[in-house]
VOKOL-360424 format. One record per residue (C-alpha): residue number from 1; residue in one letter; x, y negated, z. Coordinates in steps of 0.1 Angstrom, whole numbers, padded with zeros to 4 digits. Last residue first. Example, Ala and Ser with C-alpha at 12.3 -4.5 7.8 and 13.67 -1.06 7.14 Angstrom:
{n = 2&res = s&c1 = 0137&c2 = 0011&c3 = 0071}
{n = 1&res = a&c1 = 0123&c2 = 0045&c3 = 0078}
//
This chain:
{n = 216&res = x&c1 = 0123&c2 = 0238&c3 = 0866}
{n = 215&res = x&c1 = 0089&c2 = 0223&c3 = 0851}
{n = 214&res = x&c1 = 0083&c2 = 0187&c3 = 0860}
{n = 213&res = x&c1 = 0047&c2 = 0177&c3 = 0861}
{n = 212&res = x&c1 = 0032&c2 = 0148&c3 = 0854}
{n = 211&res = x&c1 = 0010&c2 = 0159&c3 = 0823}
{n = 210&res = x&c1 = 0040&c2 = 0180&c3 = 0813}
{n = 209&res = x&c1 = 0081&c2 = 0173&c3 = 0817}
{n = 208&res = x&c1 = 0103&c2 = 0194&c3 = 0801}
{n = 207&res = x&c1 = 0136&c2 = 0213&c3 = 0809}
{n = 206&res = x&c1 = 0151&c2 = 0231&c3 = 0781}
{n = 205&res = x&c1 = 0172&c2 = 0249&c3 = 0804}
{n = 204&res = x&c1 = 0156&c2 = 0275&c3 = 0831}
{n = 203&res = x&c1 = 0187&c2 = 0257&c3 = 0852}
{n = 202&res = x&c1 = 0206&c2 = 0226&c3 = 0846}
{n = 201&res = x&c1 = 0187&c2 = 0198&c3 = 0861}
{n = 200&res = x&c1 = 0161&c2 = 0206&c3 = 0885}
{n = 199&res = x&c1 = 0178&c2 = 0246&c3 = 0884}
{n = 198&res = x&c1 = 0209&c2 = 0228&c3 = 0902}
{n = 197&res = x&c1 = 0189&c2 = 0224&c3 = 0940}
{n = 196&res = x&c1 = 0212&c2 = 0203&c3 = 0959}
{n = 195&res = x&c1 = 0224&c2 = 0215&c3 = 0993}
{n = 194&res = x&c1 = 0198&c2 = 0201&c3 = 1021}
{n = 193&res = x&c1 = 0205&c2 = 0165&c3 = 1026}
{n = 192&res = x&c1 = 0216&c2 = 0162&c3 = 1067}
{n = 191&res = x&c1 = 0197&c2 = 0138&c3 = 1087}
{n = 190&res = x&c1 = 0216&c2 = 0116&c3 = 1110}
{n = 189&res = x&c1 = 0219&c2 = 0095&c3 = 1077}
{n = 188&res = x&c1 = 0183&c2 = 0078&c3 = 1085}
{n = 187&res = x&c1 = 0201&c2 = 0062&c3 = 1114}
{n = 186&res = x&c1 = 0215&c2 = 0037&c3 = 1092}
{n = 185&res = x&c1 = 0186&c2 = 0024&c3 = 1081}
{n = 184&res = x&c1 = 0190&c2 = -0015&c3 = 1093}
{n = 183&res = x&c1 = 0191&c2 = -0029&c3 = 1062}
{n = 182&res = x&c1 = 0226&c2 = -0040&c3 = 1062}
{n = 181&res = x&c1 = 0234&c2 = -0005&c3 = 1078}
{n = 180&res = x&c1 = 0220&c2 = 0011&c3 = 1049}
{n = 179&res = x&c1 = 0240&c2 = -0008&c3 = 1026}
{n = 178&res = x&c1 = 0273&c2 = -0003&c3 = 1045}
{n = 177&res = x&c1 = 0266&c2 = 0035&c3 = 1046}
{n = 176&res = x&c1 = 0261&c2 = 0037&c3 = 1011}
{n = 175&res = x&c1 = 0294&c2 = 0015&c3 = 1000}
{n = 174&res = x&c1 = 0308&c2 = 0042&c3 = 1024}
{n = 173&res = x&c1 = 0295&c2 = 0070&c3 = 1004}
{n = 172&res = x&c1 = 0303&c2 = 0054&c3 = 0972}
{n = 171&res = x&c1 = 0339&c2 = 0057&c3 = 0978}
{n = 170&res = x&c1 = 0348&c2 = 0024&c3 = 0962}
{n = 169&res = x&c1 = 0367&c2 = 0035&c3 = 0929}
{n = 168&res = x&c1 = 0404&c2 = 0028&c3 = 0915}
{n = 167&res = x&c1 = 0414&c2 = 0053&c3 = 0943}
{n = 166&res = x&c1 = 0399&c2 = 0082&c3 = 0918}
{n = 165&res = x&c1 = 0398&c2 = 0113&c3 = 0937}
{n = 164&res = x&c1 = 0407&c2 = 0094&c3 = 0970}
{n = 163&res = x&c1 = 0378&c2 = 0073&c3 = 0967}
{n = 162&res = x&c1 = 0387&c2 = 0038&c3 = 0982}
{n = 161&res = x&c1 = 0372&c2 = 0025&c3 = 1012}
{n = 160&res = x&c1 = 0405&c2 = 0017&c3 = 1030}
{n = 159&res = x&c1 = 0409&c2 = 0051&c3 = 1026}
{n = 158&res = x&c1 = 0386&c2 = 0080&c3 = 1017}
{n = 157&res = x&c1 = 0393&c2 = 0118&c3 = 1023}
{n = 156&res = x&c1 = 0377&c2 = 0121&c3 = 1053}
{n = 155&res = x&c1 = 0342&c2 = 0136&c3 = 1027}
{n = 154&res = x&c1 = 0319&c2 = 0108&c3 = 1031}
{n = 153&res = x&c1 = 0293&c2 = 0121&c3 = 1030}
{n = 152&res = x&c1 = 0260&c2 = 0143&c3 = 1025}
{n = 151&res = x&c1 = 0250&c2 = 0150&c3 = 0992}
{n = 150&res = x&c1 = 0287&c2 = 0148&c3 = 0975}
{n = 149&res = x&c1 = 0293&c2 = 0153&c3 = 0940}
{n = 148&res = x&c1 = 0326&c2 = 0155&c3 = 0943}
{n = 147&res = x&c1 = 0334&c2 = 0125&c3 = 0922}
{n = 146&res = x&c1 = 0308&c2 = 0105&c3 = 0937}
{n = 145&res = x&c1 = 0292&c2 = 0079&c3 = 0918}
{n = 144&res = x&c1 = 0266&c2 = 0102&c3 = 0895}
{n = 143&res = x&c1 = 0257&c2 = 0126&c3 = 0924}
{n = 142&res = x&c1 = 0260&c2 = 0097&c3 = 0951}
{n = 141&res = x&c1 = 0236&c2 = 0080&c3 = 0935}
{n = 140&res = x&c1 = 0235&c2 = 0044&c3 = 0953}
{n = 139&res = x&c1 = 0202&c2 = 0030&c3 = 0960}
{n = 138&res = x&c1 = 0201&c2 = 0027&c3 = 0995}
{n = 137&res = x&c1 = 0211&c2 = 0066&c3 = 1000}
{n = 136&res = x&c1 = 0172&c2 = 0078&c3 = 1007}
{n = 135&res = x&c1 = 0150&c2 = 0060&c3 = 0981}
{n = 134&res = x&c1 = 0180&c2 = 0069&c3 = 0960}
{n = 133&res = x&c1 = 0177&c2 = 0103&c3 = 0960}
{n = 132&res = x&c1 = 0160&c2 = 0116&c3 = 0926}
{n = 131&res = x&c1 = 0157&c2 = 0153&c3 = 0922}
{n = 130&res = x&c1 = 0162&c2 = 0160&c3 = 0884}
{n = 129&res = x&c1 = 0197&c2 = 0159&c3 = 0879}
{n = 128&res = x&c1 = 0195&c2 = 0132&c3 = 0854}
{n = 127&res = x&c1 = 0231&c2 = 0118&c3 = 0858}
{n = 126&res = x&c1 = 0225&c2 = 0086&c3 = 0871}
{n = 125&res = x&c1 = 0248&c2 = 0054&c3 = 0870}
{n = 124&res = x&c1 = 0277&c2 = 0058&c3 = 0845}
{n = 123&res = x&c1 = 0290&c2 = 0026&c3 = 0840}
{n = 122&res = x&c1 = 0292&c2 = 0003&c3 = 0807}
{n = 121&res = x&c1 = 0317&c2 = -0029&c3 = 0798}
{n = 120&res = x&c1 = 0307&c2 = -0048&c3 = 0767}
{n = 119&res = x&c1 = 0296&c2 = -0076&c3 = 0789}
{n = 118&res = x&c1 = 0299&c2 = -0068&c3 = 0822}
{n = 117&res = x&c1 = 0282&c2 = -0038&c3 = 0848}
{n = 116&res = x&c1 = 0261&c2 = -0026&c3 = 0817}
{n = 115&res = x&c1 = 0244&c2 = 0003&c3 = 0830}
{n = 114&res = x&c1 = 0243&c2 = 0040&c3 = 0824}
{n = 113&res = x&c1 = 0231&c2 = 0072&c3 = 0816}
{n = 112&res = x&c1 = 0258&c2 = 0092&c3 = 0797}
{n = 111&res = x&c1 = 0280&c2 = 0101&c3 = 0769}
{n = 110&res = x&c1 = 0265&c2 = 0109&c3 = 0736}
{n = 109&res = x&c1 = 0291&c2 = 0106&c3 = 0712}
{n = 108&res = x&c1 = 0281&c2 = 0091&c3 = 0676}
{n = 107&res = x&c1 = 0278&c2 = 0095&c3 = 0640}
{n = 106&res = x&c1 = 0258&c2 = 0126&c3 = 0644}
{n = 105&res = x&c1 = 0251&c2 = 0150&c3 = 0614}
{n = 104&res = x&c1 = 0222&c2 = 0163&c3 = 0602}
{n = 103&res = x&c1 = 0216&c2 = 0187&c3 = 0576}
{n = 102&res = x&c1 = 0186&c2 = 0186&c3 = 0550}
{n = 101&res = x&c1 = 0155&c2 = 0218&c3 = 0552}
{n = 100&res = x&c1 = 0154&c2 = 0214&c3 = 0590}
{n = 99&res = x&c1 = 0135&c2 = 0182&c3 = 0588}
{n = 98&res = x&c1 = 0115&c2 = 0180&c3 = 0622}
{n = 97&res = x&c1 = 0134&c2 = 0201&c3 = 0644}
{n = 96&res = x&c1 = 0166&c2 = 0183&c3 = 0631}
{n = 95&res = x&c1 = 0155&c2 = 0146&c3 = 0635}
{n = 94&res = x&c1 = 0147&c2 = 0152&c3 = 0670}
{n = 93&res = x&c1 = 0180&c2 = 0175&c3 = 0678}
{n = 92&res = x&c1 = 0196&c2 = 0143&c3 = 0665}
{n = 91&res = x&c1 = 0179&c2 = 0118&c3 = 0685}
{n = 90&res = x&c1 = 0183&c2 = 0132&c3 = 0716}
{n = 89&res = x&c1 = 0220&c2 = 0132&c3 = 0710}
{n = 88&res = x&c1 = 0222&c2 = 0097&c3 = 0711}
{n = 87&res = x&c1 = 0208&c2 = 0082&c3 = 0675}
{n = 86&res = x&c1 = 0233&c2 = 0070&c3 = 0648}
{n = 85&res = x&c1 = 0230&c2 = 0096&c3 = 0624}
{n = 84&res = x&c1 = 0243&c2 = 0105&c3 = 0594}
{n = 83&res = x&c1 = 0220&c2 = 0127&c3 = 0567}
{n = 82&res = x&c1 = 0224&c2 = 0145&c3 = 0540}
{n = 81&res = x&c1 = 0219&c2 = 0153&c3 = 0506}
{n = 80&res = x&c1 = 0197&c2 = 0128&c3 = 0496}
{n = 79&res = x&c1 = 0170&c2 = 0115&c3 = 0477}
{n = 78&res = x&c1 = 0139&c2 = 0142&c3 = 0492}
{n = 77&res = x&c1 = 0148&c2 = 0124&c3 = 0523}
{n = 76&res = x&c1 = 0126&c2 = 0098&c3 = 0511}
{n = 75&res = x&c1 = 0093&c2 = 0119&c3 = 0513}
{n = 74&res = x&c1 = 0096&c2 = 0132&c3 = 0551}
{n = 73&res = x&c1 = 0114&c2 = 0095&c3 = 0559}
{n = 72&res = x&c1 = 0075&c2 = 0087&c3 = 0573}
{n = 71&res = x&c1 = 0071&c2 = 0113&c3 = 0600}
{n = 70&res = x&c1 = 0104&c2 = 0098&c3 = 0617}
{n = 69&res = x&c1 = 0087&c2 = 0070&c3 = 0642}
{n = 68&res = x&c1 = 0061&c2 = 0095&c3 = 0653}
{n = 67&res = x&c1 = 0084&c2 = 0118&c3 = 0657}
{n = 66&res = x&c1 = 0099&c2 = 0099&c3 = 0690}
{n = 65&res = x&c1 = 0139&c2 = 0102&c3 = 0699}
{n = 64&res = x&c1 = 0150&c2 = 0085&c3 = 0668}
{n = 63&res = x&c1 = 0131&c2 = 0054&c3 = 0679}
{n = 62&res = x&c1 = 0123&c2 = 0022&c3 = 0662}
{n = 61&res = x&c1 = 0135&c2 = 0037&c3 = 0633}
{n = 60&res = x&c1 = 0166&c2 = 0026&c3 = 0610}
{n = 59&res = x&c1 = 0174&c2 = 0033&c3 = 0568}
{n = 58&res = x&c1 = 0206&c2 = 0029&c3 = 0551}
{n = 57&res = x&c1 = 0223&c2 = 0041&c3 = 0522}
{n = 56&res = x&c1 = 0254&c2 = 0055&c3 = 0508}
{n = 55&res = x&c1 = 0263&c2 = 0072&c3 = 0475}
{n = 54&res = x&c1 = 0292&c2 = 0082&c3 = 0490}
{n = 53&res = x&c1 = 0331&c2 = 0074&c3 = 0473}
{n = 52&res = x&c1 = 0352&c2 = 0061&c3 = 0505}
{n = 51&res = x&c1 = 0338&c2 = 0028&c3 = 0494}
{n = 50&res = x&c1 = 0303&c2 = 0040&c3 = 0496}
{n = 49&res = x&c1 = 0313&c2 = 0056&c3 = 0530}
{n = 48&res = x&c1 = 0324&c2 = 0020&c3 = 0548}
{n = 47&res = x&c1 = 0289&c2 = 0006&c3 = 0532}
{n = 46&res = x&c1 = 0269&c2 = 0029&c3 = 0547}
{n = 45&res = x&c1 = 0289&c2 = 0024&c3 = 0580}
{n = 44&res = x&c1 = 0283&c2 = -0011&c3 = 0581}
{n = 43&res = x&c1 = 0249&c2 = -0007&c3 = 0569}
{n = 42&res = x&c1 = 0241&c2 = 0014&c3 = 0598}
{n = 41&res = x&c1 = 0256&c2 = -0005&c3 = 0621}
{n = 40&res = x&c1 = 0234&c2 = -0040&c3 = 0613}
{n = 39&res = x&c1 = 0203&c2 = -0020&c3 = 0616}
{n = 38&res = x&c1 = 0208&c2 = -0007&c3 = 0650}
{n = 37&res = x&c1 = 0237&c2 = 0025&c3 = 0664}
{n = 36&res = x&c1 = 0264&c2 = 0006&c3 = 0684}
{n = 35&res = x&c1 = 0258&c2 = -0025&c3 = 0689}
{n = 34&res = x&c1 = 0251&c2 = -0027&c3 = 0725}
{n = 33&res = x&c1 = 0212&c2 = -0025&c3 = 0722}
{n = 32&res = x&c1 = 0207&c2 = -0009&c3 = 0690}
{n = 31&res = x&c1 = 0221&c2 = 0024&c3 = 0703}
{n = 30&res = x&c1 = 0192&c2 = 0021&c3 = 0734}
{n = 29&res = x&c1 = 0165&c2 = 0020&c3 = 0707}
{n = 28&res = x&c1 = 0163&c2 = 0001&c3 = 0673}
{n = 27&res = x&c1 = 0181&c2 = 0038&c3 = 0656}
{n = 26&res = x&c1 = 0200&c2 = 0038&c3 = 0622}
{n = 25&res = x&c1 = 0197&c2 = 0065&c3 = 0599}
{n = 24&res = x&c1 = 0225&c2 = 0064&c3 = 0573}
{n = 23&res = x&c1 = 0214&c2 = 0088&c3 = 0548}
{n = 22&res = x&c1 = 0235&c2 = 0099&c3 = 0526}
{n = 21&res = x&c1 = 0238&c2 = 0111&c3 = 0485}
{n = 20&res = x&c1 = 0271&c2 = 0132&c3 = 0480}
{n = 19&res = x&c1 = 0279&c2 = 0155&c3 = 0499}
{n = 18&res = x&c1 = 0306&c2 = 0179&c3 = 0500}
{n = 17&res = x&c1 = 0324&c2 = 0164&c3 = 0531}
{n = 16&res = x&c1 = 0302&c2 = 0147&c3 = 0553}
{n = 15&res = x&c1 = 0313&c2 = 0165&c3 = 0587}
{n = 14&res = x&c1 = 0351&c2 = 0156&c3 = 0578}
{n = 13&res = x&c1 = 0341&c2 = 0119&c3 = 0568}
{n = 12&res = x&c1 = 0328&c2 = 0116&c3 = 0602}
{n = 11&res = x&c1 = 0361&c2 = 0127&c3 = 0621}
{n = 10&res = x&c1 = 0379&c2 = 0100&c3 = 0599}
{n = 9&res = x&c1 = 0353&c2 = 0076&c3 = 0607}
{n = 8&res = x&c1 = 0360&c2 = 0080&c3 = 0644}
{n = 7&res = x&c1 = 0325&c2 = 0089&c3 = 0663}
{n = 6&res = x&c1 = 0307&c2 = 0061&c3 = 0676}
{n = 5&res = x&c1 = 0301&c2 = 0056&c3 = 0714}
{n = 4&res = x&c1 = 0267&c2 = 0060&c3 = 0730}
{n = 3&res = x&c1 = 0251&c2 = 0056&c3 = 0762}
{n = 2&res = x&c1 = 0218&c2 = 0061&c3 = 0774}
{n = 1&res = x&c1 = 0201&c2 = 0035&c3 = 0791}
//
């Protein structure tokens, strides 16, 4: 899932200064799952700005992310003067393309794709770079687990099987090698990944995905 983190209040009341009337929009998708963008947030955070002197209200979508789920605020936003909101990123520049005539503002930090490895406690997992591995390094991405981004590893660097960037970390590469060995795959690392391709993820940016297709 995507994850979120909300923004300070202070650094919120900054962005919302000279308004008046607000929006809280709330978001039932990934935000809603760890509490920190769904119904109950959003009227938390309306009521925190009505006591610092808004005219706050709230409102929540299935998903930011999807205009189908916005096209019916077009009327209602006619009753403010802005809006907050508690979508990733994605959610934003959603809301913005389709009402440009109000300003937007996110309540939260947009931080990465990840999974929930304990209760309350998220990991980075995947970083979108648009040429999936794992079928190849056992599941394991070494682009989003590796510090150095590694395609073919493990760099010598390791010890004891602890990442010498971060020695709080298992070097992924050898938690790959030990999975594919436990499979009996480990001679599929005798071939070398060719060096990674960037424009999948970062280059001819917007990227966009058509009828099946992925564009670079």
């Amino acid at each position: 899932m995507i994850v979120t983190r909300p923004k300070p209040l202070e650094e919120v009341l900054s962005f919302l200064k000279g308004f008046r009337k607000i929006l809280v929009l709330g978001c039932r998708g990934c935000v809603a799952i760890y509490h920190v963008g769904g119904d109950k947030e959003a009227k938390a955070l309306a009521q925190k700005l009505s006591q610092k002197g808004f005219e706050a209200s709230s409102k929540s979508v299935l998903r930011q992310c999807d205009p189908r789920y916005l096209k019916d605020l077009k009327e209602e936003l006619s009753q403010f003067d802005a809006v907050l909101s508690l979508a990733c990123g994605v959610g934003v520049v959603t809301f913005a393309e389709m009402f440009s005539e109000i300003p937007v503002y996110p309540g939260v930090d947009t931080l990465f794709c990840g999974a929930q490895v304990e209760r309350g406690v998220f990991q980075e997992k995947c970083r979108a770079c648009g040429n999936c591995l794992l079928h190849l390094t056992a599941g394991l991405c070494p682009v989003a687990l590796c510090p150095k981004g590694l395609l073919n590893g493990p760099c010598g660097g390791s010890s004891e099987g602890r990442c010498e960037v971060n020695p709080n970390k298992p070097c992924v590469w050898e938690e790959i090698i030990k999975r594919l060995e436990k499979q009996g795959r480990l001679e599929e690392l005798l071939e070398l990944f060719p060096p990674r391709d960037y424009s999948l993820a970062e280059g001819n940016s917007p990227r966009e995905y058509v009828h099946g297709k992925a564009s670079k």
